[in-house]
MARLUMKE-758388 format. One line per field, with one value per residue: residue in three letters; x, y, z of N, C-alpha, C in turn; residue number from 1. Coordinates in nm, 4 decimals. Layout:
<recs>
rest	ALA; ...
n_c1	X; ...
n_c2	Y; ...
n_c3	Z; ...
ca_c1	X; ...
ca_c2	Y; ...
ca_c3	Z; ...
c_c1	X; ...
c_c2	Y; ...
c_c3	Z; ...
nr	NUM; ...
</recs>
This chain:
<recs>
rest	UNK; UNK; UNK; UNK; UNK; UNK; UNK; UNK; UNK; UNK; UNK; UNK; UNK; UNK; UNK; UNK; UNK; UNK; UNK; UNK; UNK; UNK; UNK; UNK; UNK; UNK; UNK; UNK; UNK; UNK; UNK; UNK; UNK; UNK; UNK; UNK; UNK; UNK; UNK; UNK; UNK; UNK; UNK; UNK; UNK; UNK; UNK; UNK; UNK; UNK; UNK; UNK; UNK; UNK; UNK; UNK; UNK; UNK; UNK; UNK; UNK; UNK; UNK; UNK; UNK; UNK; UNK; UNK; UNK; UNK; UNK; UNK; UNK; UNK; UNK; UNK; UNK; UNK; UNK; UNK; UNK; UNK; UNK; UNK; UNK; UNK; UNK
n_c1	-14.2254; -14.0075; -14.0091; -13.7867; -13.9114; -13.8325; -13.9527; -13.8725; -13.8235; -14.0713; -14.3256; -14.4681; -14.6833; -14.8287; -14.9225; -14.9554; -15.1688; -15.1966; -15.0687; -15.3002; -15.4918; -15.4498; -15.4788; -15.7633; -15.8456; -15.7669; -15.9683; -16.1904; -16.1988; -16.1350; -16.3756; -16.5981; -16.4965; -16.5894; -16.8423; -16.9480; -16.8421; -17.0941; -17.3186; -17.2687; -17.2906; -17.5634; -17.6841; -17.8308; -18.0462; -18.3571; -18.4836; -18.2823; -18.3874; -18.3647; -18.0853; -17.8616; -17.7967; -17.8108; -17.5627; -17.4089; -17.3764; -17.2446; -17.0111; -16.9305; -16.9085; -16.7017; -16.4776; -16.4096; -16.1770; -16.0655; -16.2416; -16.2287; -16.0285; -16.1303; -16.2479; -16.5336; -16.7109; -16.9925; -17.2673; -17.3709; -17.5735; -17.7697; -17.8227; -18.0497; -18.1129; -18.4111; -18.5436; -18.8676; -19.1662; -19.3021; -19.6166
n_c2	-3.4178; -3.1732; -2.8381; -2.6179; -2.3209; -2.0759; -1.8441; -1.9083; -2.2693; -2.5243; -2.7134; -2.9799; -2.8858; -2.7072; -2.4266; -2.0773; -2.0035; -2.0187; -1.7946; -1.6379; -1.7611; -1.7324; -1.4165; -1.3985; -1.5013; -1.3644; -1.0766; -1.2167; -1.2087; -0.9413; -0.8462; -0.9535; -0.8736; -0.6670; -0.6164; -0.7587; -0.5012; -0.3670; -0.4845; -0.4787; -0.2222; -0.1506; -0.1465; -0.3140; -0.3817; -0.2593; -0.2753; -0.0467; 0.2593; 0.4484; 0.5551; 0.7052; 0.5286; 0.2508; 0.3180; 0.3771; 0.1200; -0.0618; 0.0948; 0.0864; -0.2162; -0.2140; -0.1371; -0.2802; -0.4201; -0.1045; 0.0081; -0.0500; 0.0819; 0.3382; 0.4695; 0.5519; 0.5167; 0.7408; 0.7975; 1.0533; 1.2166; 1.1456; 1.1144; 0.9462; 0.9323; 0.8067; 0.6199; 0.7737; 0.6394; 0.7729; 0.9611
n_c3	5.0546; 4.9431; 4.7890; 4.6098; 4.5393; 4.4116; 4.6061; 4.8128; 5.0708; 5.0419; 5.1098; 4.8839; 4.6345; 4.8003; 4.8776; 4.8847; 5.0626; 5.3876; 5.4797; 5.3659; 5.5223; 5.7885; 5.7365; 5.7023; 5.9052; 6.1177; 6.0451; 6.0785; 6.2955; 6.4387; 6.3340; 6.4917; 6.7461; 6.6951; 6.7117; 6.9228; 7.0536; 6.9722; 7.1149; 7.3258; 7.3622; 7.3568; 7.1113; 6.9555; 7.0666; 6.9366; 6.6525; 6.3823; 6.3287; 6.1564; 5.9041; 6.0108; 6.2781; 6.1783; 6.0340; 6.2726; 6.4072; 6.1638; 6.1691; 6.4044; 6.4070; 6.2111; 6.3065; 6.5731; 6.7777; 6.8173; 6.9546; 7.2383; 7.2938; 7.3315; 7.1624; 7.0181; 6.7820; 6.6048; 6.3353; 6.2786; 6.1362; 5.8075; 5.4894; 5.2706; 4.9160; 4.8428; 4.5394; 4.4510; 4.2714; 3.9506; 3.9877
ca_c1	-14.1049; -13.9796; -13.8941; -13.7583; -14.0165; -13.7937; -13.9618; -13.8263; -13.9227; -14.2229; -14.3685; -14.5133; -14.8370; -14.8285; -14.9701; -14.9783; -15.3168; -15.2010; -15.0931; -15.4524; -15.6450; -15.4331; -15.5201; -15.9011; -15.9263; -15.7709; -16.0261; -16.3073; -16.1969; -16.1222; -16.5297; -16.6583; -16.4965; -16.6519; -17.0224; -16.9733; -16.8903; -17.1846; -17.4242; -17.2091; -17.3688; -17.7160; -17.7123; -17.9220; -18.1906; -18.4156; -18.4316; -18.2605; -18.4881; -18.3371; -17.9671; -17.7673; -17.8355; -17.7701; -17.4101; -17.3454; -17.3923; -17.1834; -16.8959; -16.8863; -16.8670; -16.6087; -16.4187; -16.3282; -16.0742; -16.0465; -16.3893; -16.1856; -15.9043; -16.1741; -16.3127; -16.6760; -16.7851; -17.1292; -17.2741; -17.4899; -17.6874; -17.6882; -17.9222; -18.0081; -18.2237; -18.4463; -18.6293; -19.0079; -19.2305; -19.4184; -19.8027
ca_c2	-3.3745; -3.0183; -2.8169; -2.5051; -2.2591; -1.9040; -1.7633; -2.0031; -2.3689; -2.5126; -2.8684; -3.0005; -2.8913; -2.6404; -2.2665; -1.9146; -2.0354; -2.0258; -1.6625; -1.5679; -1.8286; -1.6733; -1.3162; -1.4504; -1.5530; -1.2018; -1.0301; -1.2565; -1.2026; -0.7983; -0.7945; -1.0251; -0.8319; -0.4783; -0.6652; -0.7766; -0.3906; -0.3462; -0.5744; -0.3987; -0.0456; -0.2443; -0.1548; -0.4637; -0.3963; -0.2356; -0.1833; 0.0346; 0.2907; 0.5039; 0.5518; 0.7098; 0.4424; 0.1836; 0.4267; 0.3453; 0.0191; -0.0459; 0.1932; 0.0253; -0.3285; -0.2120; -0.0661; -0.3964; -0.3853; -0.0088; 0.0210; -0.0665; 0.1680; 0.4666; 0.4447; 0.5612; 0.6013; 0.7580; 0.8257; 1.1877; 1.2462; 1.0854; 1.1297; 0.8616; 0.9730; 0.7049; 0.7304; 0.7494; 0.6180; 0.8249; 0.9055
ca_c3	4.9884; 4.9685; 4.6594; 4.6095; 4.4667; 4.4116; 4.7119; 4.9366; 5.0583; 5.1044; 5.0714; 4.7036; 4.6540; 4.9294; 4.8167; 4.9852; 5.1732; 5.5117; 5.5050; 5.3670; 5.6167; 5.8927; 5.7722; 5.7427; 6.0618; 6.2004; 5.9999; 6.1159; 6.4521; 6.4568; 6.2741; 6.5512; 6.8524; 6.6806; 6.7320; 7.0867; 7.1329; 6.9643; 7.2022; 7.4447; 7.3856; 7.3220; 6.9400; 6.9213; 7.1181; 6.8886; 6.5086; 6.3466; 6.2853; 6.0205; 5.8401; 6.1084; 6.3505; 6.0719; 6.0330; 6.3654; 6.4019; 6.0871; 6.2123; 6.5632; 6.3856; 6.1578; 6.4633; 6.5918; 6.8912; 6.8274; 7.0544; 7.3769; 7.3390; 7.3634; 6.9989; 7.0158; 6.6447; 6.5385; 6.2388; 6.3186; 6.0383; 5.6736; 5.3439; 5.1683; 4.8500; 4.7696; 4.4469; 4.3977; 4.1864; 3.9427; 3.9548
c_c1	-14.1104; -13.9119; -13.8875; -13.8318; -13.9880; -13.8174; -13.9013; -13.8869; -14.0302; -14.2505; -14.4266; -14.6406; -14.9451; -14.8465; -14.9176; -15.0861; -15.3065; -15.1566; -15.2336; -15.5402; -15.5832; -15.4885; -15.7122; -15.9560; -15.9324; -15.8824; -16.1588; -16.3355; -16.2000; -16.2996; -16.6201; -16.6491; -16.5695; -16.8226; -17.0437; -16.9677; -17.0158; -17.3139; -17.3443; -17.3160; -17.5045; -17.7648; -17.8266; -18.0350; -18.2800; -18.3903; -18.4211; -18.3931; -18.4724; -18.1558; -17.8875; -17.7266; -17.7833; -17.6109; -17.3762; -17.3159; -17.2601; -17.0577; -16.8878; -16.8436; -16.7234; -16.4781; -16.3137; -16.3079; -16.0721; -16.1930; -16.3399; -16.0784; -15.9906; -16.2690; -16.4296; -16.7040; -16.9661; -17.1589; -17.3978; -17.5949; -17.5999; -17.8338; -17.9040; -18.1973; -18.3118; -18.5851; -18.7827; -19.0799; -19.3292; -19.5708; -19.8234
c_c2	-3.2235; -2.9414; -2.6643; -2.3934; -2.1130; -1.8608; -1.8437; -2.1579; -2.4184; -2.6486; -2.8490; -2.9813; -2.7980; -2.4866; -2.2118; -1.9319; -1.9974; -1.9144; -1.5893; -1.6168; -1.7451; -1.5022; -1.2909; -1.4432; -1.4235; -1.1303; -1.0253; -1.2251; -1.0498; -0.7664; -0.8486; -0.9621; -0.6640; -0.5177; -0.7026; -0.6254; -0.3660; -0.3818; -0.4505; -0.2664; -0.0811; -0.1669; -0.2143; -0.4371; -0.3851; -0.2332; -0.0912; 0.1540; 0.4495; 0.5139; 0.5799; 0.6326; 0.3000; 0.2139; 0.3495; 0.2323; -0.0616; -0.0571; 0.1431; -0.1751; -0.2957; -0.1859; -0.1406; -0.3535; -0.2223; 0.0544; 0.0095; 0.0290; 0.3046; 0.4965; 0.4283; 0.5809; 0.5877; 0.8518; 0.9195; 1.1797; 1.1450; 1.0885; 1.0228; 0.8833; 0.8305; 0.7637; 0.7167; 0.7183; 0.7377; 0.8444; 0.8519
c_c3	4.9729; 4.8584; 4.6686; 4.5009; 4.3759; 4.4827; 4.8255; 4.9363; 5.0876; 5.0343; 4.9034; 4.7491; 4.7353; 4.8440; 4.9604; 5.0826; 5.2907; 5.5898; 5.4599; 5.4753; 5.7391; 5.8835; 5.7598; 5.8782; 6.1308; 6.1574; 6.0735; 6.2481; 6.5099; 6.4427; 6.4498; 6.7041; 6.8532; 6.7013; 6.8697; 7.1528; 7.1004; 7.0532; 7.3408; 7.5021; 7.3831; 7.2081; 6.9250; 6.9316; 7.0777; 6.7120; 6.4695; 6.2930; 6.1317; 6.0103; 5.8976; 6.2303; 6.2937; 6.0905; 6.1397; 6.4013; 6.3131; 6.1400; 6.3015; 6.5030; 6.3481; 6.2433; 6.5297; 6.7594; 6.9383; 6.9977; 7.1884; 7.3915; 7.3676; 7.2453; 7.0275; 6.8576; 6.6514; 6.4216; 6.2865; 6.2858; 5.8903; 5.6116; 5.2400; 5.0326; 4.7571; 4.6491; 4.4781; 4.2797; 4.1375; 3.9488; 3.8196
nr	1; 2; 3; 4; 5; 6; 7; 8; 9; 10; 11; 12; 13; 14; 15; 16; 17; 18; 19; 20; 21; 22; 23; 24; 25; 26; 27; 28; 29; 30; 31; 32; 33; 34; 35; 36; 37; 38; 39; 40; 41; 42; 43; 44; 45; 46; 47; 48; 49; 50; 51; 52; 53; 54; 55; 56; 57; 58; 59; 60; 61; 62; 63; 64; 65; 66; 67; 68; 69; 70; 71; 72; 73; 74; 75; 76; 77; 78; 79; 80; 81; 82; 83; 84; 85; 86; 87
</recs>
């Protein structure tokens, strides 16, 4: 059955869900094609071996699709101050 909600209709029982699962999935799917560029460039191959490298990695997931239109990101340099323990 079908009731009229103020925003329009929509079955009983029936939420907003299926505009969030659809923008889920895009999400999941934009993250998922920025990691295949990643394997692409062979990111992978080794571990990261310090923070700019990490950066990049990151920045090329986040990237997505953008990675095929020309979209190289790298992260140069980066400072990350970790603390020390006193003597």
């Amino acid at each position: 059955m079908r009731e009229y909600a103020g925003d329009g209709w929509r079955a009983r029982g029936a939420s907003r869900s299926g505009l969030s699962s659809i923008f889920m999935v895009l999400v999941l799917a934009w993250l998922i094609i920025g990691a295949i560029a990643g394997g692409q460039r062979h990111y992978y191959d080794s571990a990261p071996t310090n923070c700019a490298s990490t950066g990049t990695i990151a920045v090329t997931i986040i990237a997505g699709p953008l990675n095929y239109l020309g979209m190289n990101p790298k992260v140069g340099d980066c400072h990350v101050n970790v603390p020390q323990p006193s003597p």
